[in-house]
C-alpha positions in Angstrom: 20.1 102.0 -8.3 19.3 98.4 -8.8 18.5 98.8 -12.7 22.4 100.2 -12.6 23.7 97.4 -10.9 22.1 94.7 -12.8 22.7 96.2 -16.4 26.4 97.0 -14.6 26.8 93.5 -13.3 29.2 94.7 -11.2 26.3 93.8 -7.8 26.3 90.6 -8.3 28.5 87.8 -6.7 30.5 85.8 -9.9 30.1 82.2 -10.1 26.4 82.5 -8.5 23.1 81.3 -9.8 21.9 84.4 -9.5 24.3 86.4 -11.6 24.5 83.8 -14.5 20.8 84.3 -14.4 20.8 88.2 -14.6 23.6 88.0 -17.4 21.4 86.1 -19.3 19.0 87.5 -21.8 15.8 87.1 -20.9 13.7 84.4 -23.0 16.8 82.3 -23.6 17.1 79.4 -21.3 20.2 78.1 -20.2 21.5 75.4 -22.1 22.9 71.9 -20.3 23.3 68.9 -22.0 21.7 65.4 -20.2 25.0 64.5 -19.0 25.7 67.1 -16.8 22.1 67.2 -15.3 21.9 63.7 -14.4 25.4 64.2 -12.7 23.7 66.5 -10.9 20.8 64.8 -10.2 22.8 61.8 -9.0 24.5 64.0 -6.4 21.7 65.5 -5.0 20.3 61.7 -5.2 23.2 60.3 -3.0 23.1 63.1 -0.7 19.1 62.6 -0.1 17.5 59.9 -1.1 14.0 59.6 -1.5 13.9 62.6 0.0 15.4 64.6 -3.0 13.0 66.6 -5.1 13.2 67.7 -9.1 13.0 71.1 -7.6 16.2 70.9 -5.6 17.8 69.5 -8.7 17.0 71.9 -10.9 17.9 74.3 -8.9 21.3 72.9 -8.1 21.8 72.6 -12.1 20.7 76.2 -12.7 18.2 75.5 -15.0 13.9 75.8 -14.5 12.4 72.5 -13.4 10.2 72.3 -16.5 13.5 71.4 -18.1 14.1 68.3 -16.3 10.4 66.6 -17.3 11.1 68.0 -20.9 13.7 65.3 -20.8 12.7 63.1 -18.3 9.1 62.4 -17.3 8.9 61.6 -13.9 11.2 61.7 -10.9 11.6 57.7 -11.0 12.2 58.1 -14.6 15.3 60.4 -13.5 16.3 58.9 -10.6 16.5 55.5 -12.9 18.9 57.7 -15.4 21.2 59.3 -12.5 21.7 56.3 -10.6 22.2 54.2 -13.9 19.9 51.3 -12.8 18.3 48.7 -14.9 15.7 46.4 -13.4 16.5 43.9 -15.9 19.7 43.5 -15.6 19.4 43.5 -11.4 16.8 40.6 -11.8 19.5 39.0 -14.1 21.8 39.0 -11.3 19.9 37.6 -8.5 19.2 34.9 -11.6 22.4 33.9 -12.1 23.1 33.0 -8.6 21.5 29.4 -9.4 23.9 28.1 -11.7 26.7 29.1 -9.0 25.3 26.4 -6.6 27.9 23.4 -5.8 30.7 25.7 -7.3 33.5 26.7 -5.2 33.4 27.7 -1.4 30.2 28.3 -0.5 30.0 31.1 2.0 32.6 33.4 -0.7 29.7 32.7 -3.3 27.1 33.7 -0.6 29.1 37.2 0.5 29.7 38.0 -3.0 25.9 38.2 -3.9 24.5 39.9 -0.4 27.6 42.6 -0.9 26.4 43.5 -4.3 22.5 43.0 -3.7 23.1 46.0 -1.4 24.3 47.5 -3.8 21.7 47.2 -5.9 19.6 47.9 -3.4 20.6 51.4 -2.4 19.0 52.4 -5.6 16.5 49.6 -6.2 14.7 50.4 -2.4 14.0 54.1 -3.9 12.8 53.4 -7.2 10.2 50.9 -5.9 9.2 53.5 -3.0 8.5 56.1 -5.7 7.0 53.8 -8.1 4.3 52.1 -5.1 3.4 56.5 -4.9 3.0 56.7 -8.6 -0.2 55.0 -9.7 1.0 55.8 -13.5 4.6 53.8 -12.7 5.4 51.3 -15.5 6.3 49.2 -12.5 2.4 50.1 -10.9 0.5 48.9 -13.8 -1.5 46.2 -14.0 -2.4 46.2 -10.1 1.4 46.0 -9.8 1.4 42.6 -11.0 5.0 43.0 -12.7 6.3 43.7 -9.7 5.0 40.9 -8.3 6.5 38.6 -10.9 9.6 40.1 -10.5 9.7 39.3 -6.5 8.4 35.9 -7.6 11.6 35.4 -9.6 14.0 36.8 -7.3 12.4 34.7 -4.7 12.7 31.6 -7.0 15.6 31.6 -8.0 17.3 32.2 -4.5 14.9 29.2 -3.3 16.7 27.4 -6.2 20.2 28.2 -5.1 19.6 27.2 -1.9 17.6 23.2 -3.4 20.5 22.7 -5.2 23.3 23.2 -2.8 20.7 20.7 -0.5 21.3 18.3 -3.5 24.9 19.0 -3.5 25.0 17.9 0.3 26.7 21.4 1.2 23.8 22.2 3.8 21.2 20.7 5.7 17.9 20.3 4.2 15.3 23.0 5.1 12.8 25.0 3.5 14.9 26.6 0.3 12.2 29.5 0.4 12.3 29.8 3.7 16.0 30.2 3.8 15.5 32.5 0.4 13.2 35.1 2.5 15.3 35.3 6.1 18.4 36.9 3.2 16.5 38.7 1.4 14.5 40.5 4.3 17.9 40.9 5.9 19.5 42.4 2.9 16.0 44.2 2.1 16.0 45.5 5.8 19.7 47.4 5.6 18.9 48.6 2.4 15.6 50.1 4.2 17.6 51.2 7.3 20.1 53.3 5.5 17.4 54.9 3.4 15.2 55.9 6.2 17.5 55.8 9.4 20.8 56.1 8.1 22.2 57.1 12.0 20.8 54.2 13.4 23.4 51.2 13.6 27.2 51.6 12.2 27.3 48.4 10.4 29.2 48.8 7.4 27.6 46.7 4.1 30.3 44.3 3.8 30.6 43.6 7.2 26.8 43.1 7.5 27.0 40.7 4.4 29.3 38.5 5.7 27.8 38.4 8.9 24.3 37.5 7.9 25.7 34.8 5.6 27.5 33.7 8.9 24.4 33.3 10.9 22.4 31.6 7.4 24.9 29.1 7.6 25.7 28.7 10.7 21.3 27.6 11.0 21.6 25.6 7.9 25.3 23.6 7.5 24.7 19.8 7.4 27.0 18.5 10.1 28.7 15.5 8.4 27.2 12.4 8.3 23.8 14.1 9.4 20.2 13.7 7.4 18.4 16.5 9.0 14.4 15.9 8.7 12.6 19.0 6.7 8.6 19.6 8.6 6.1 19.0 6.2 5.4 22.4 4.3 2.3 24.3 5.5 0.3 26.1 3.1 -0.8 29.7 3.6 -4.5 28.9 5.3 -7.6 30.1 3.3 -9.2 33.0 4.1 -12.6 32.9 5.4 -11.8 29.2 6.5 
């Protein structure tokens, strides 16, 4: 009876997985072009997270999982695709906040970055979690030390930001890197939270933008008329010593 009702197709449900696959003749796989499967991909992405698999994708887009690494080659490498993110041109951004220093109101140019660095971030946190569990990650090789160039940079140039608007007189003078790491380990800590423990908290990203700029400045605003001292920097001590 089952032979009947398969070569009938009248058993199976239209519109299913299942029957597309039983109209199908056998040896033939189905055919989906890259834009379609990284539209999938991307809402499975969204929906899970790092917790997504290729397998749930490909099942999802109808089509066997050898597919997807026929066309992409790892999961990072699709994830990348789907979500549309470039490293290069995220690291451009953080770069460009530098030459924004001294222009315009402060705290505006300050919410404006955080709000897109979370952006960023919903799909720059995932990549680099997959990438530190693939040894053979283009951004793993070399001991990871591109990826420690590229924090380097962002670090620098948000250190930089923060030196020149000390210049500029617009806040009091501290430690620019120390005032680089408290935002970015907030903003690196959201992006974290909703990644891992989404229910936890109800903050929304603007509002938690704006309010950890809030807090950054409230710490660091040169009261007018005020030189505030900076402590001597302290170097990291030696090991061993």
């Amino acid at each position: 009876m089952a032979r009947i009702a398969r070569s009938g197709g009248s058993a199976s449900a239209p519109g299913t997985a299942e029957a597309e696959a039983e109209a199908r003749p056998r040896g033939r796989p189905p055919v989906i072009s890259n834009e379609r499967l990284l539209e999938v991909a991307r809402e499975v992405f969204l929906e899970l997270g790092i917790r997504a698999t290729t397998s749930e994708v490909a099942r999802r887009a109808g089509v066997a999982e050898g597919t997807l690494f026929h066309r992409f080659k790892s999961k990072e490498e699709l994830f990348r695709a789907a979500m549309q993110f470039d490293p290069d041109q995220a690291l451009a951004f953080v770069e460009a906040l530098p030459s924004q220093a001294g222009v315009g109101e402060l705290r505006a140019t300050l919410v404006r970055f955080a709000e897109h660095f979370l952006e960023l971030g919903r799909v720059a946190v995932p990549v680099m979690m997959m990438s530190w569990s693939n040894p053979e990650s283009e951004l793993c090789c070399d001991g990871g030390s591109e990826r420690q160039q590229r924090y380097r940079r962002v670090v620098s140039a948000i250190s930089s930001f923060f030196h020149r608007e000390m210049e500029a007189g617009r806040i009091a003078r501290r430690e620019p890197e120390l005032l680089a790491r408290m935002l970015l380990g907030s903003l690196h800590h959201y992006c974290m939270s909703e990644l891992l423990a989404r229910e936890v908290g109800g903050l929304s990203p603007a509002y938690y933008a704006a309010q950890v700029v809030d807090v950054l400045l409230a710490a660091s605003v040169a009261p007018v008329g005020s030189t505030p001292k900076v402590a001597r920097r302290r170097q990291r001590p030696v090991e061993g010593s």
